[in-house]
C-alpha positions in Angstrom: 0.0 0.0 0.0 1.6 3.5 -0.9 2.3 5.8 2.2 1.2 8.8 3.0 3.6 11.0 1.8 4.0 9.6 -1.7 0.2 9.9 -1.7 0.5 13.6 -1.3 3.2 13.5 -3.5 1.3 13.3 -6.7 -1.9 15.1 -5.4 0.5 18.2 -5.5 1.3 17.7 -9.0 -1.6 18.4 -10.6 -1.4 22.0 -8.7 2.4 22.2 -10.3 0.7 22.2 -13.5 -1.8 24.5 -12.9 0.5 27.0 -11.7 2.9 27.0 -14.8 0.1 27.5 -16.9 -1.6 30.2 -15.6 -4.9 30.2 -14.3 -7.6 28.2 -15.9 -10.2 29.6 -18.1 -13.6 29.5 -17.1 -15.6 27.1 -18.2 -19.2 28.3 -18.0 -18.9 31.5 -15.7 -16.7 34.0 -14.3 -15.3 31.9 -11.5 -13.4 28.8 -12.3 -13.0 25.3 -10.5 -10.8 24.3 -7.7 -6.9 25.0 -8.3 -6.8 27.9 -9.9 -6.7 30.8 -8.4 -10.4 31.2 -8.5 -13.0 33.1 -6.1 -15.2 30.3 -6.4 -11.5 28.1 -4.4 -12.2 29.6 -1.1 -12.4 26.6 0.8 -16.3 27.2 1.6 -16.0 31.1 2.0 -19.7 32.9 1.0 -19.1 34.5 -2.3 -21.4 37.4 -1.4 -20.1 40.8 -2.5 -21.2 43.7 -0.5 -17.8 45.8 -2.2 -19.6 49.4 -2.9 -22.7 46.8 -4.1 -25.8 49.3 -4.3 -29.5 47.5 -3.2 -30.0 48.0 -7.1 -27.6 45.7 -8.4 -27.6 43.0 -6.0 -29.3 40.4 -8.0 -25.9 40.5 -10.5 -24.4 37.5 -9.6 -21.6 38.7 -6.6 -17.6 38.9 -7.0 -16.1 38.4 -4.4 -13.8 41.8 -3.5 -10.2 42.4 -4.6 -7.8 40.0 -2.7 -4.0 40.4 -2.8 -2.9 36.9 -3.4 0.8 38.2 -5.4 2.0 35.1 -3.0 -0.5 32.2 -4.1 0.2 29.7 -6.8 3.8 30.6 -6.8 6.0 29.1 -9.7 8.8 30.3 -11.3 7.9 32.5 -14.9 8.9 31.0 -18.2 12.3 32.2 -19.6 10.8 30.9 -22.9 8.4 32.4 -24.8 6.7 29.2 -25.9 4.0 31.1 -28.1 1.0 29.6 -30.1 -0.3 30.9 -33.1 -4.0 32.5 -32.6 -6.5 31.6 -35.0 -7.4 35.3 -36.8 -10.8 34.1 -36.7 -11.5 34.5 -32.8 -8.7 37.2 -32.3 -8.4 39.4 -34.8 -11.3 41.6 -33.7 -12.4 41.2 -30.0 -15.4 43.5 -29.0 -14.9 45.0 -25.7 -16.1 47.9 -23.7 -14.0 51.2 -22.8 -13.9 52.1 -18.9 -17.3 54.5 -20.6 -19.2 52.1 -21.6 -19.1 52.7 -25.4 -18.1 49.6 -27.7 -14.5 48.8 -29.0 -13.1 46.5 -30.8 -9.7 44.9 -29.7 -7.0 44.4 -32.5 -4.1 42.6 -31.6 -2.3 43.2 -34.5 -2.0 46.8 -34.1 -1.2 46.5 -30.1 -0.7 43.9 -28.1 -3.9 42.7 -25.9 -3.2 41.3 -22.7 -6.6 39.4 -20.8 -6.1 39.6 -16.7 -8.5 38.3 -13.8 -8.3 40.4 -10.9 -8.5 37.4 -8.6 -5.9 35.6 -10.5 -2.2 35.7 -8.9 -0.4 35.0 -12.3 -2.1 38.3 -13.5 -1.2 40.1 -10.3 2.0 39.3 -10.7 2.6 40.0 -13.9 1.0 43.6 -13.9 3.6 44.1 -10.6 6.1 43.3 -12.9 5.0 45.2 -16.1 4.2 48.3 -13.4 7.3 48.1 -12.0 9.1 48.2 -15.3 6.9 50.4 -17.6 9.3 52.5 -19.2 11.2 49.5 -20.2 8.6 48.0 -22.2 8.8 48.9 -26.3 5.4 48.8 -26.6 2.1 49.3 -23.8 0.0 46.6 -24.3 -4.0 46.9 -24.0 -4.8 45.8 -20.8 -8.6 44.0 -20.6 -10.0 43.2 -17.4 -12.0 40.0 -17.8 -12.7 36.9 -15.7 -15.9 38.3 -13.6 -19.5 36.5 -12.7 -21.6 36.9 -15.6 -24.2 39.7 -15.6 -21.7 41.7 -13.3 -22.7 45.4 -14.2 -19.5 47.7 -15.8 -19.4 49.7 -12.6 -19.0 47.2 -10.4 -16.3 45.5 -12.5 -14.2 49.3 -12.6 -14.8 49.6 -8.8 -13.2 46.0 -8.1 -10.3 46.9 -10.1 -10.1 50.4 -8.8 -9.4 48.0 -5.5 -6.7 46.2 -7.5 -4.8 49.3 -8.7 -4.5 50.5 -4.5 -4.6 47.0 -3.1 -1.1 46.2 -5.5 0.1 49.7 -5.5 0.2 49.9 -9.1 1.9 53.4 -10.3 0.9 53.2 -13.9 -1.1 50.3 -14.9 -4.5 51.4 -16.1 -7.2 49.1 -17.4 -7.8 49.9 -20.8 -11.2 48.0 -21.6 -13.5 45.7 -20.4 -14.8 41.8 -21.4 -17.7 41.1 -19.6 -19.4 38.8 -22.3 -18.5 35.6 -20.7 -20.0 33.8 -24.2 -17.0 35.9 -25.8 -14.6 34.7 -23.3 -14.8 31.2 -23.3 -13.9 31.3 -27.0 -10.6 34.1 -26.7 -9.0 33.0 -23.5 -7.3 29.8 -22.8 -5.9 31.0 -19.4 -5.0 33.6 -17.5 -2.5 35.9 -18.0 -3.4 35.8 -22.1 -1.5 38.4 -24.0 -2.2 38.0 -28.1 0.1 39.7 -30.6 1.5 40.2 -33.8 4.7 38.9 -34.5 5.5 39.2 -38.2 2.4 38.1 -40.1 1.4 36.0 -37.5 -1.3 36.1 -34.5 0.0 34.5 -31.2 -1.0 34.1 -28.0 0.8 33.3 -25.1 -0.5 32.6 -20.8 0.7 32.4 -17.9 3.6 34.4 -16.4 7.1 34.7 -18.0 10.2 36.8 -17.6 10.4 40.7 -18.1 12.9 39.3 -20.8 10.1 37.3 -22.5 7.6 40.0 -22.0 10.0 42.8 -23.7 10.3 40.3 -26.7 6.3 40.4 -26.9 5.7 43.8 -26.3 7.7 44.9 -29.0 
């Protein structure tokens, strides 16, 4: 009979995995199964949301509010780019929402789009890192916030990432547009971080975290 500890041995690896490769895409809402990073991983926690919730909107499905989790899931990023090529199809117009309201339609191959969940730690840590070397990147990718319940409302989406800016002292990270069509995610985003880009006459994508080498070679 295996012991104990080889037992627990390879119940960590599938969280190994997980962590390399970012966190997982939803599969049906904006929360994702055990593992990943999630809101809906809180070991039994109510996912009520009271997070400057008016009486009006609380029949949106809730997010839970902005937690700092820059130590959760922690891995080592990818020295290698490792990219895949993006089917133009899917990614070469998005639709998305500005912080207004108004529609906009996300091109890749004009700027680099990056996809971040707020309750994700790979994206946490990877905007630390971009914020924390801004002025060295070529180019300023479009940052999309993404990844929340669906139905949530625009301004409750901005407020919780309002909370992210001050909760992970970021200096010049802004978010640049909103997906909140969870129909729309399930088809563009494999995992979380996703940035998609043009690299000669191709569409890539690439998830999960990776050095600020890797992530000058993207963004340029």
């Amino acid at each position: 009979m295996p012991s104990i500890r080889r037992l627990m041995f390879w119940m960590t690896i599938p969280l190994v995995f997980t962590a390399l490769a970012g966190c997982a895409q939803p599969s049906g809402s904006g929360s994702v199964a055990q593992n990943t990073g999630s809101p809906s991983a809180t070991n039994g926690v109510s996912l009520q949301n009271t997070t400057n919730a008016t009486t009006a909107d609380r029949h949106f499905p809730a997010n839970r509010p902005f937690e700092n989790r820059l130590n959760a899931l922690p891995t080592t990023p990818a020295n290698v780019l490792n990219a895949k090529p993006a089917d133009p199809a899917v990614y070469a117009s998005i639709p998305a929402l500005t912080p207004e309201g108004a529609s906009l339609t996300l091109t890749p191959s004009e700027r680099p789009v990056v996809f971040v969940a707020y309750w994700c730690p790979h994206c946490q840590r990877t905007l630390v890192l971009w914020d924390q070397h801004w002025s060295e990147l070529p180019v300023k990718p479009v940052i999309v916030a993404t990844g929340f319940e669906p139905g949530t409302p625009l301004a409750q989406a901005k407020q919780i990432d309002e909370d992210e800016i001050r909760g992970l002292n970021l200096k010049h990270i802004q978010f640049d547009a909103y997906l909140l069509d969870t129909n729309i995610g399930k088809k563009v985003i494999q995992a979380y971080p996703e940035v998609v880009f043009q690299q000669g006459d191709q569409l890539l994508t690439v998830t999960g975290e990776r050095t600020l080498a890797v992530w000058k070679q993207v963004l340029s």
